[in-house]
C-alpha positions in Angstrom: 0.0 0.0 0.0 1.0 3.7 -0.3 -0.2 6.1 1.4 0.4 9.7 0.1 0.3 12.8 3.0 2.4 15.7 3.2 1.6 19.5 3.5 2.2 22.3 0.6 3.4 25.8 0.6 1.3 28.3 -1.7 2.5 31.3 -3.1 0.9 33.5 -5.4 1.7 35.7 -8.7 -0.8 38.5 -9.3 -1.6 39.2 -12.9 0.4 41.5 -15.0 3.6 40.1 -13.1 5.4 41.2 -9.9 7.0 38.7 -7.5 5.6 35.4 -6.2 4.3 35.9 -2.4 3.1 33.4 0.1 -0.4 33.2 1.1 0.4 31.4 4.1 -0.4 28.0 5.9 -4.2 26.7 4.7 -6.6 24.9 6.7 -6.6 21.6 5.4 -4.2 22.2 2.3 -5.7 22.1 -1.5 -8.6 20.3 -2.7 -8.7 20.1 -6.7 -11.5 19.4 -8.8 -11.1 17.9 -11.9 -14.2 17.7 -13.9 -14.8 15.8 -17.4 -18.3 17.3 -19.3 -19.8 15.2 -21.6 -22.9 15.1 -24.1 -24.3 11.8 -23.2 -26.1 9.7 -26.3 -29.5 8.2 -25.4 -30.9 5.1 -27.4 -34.1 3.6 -26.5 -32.5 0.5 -26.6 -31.3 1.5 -23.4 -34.3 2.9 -21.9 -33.2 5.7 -19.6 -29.8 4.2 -19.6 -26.9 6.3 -21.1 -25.8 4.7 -24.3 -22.4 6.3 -24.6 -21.2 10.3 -24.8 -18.7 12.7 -26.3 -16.7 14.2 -24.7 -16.6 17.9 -24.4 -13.8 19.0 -22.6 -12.8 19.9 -19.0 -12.6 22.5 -16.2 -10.7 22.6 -12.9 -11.0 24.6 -9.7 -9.2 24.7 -6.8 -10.6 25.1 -3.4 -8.5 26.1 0.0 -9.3 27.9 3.2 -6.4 30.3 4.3 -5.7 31.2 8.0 -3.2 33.9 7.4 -5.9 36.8 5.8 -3.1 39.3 5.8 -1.5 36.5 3.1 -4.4 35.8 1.6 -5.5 39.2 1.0 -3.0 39.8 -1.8 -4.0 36.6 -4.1 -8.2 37.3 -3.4 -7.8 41.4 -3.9 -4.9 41.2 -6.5 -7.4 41.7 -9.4 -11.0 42.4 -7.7 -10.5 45.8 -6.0 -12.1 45.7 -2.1 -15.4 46.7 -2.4 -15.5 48.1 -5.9 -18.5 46.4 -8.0 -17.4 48.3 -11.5 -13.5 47.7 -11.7 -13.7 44.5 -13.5 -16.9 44.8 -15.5 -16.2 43.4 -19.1 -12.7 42.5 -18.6 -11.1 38.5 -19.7 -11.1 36.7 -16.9 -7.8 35.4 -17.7 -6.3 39.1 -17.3 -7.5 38.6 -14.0 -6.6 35.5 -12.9 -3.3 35.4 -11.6 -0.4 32.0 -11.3 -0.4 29.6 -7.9 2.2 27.2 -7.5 1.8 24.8 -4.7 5.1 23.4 -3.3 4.9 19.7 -1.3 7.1 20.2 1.9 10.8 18.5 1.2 10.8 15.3 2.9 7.3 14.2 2.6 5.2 11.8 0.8 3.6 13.9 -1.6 7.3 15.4 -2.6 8.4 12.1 -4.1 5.5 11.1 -6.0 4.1 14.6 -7.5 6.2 17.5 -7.2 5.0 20.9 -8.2 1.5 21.7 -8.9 1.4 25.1 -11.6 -1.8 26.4 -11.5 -1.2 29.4 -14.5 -3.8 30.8 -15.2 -6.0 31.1 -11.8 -9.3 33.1 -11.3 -10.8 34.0 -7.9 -14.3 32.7 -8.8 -16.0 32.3 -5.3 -18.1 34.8 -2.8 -16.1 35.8 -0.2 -16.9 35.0 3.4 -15.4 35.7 6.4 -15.8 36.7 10.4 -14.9 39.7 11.7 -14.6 39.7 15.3 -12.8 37.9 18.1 -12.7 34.5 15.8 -9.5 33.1 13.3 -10.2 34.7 10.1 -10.4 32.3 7.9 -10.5 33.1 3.8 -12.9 29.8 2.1 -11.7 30.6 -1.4 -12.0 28.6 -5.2 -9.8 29.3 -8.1 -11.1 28.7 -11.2 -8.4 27.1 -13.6 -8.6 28.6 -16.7 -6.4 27.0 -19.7 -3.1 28.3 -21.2 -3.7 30.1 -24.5 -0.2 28.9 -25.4 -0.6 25.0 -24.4 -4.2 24.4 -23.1 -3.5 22.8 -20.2 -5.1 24.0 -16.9 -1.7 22.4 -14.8 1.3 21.2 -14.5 3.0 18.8 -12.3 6.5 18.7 -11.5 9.3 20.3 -13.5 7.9 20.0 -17.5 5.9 17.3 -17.1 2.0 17.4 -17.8 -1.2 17.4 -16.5 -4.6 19.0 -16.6 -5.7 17.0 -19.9 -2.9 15.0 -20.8 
């Protein structure tokens, strides 16, 4: 059996450029969401059964809580302006979205197996919610992945090798 744990260190590129900067420890680490959408085929021979499907491509999110808001506050404010409901009207969403890389800590499981997850091209897409008052601020946050004009991946993994549709 293997058993694959380890915890991940998250920094954050804005878009336009500028320097990589943490967004501090997470709750839980990443969750991503890999989703496959299809046009199913329906045959009465089946009934309501599916018969088969084509496939029509795939989208990705990722979803973490951060517990450092002064950290987080740079990757969920980066490109949607605090409180500003006009600042990003009619704009691409992949000028918006900004580059998360998500380093496993040296040493652990999840170093040897996967390396480096590159998440390029990544758009704040959820409601933010948070506490204010006496409470840990925590930052519930999802990241749509948007693909790479250049390659049309939605990831990487490790140093040059694929993922996100290979």
């Amino acid at each position: 059996m293997t058993f694959i744990a380890g915890a991940y260190a998250f920094t954050y590129k804005a878009p336009g450029g500028g320097s990589p900067a943490s967004i501090g420890a997470t709750e839980q680490g990443f969750e991503l969401r890999d989703q496959m959408h299809m046009e199913p085929i329906q045959s009465d021979d089946y009934g309501e059964g599916r018969a088969g499907g084509i496939q029509q491509g795939r989208s990705a999110s990722v979803r973490l809580t951060g517990i450092e808001y002064g950290a987080m506050r740079a990757a969920i404010y980066s490109s949607h302006p605090l409180g500003d409901a006009k600042a990003n009207v009619g704009r691409s969403m992949h000028d918006l979205a900004g580059e998360i890389v998500a380093t496993p800590t040296t040493g652990t499981p999840a170093a040897a197996l996967e390396g480096t997850y590159t998440f390029k091209y990544a758009a704040c897409a959820s409601d933010l919610e948070m506490i204010f008052g006496s409470k840990l601020r925590k930052v519930p946050v999802t990241f749509d992945l948007l693909p790479d004009p250049a390659t049309g991946k939605l990831w990487v993994v490790g140093a040059g090798s694929s993922g996100g549709g290979t």
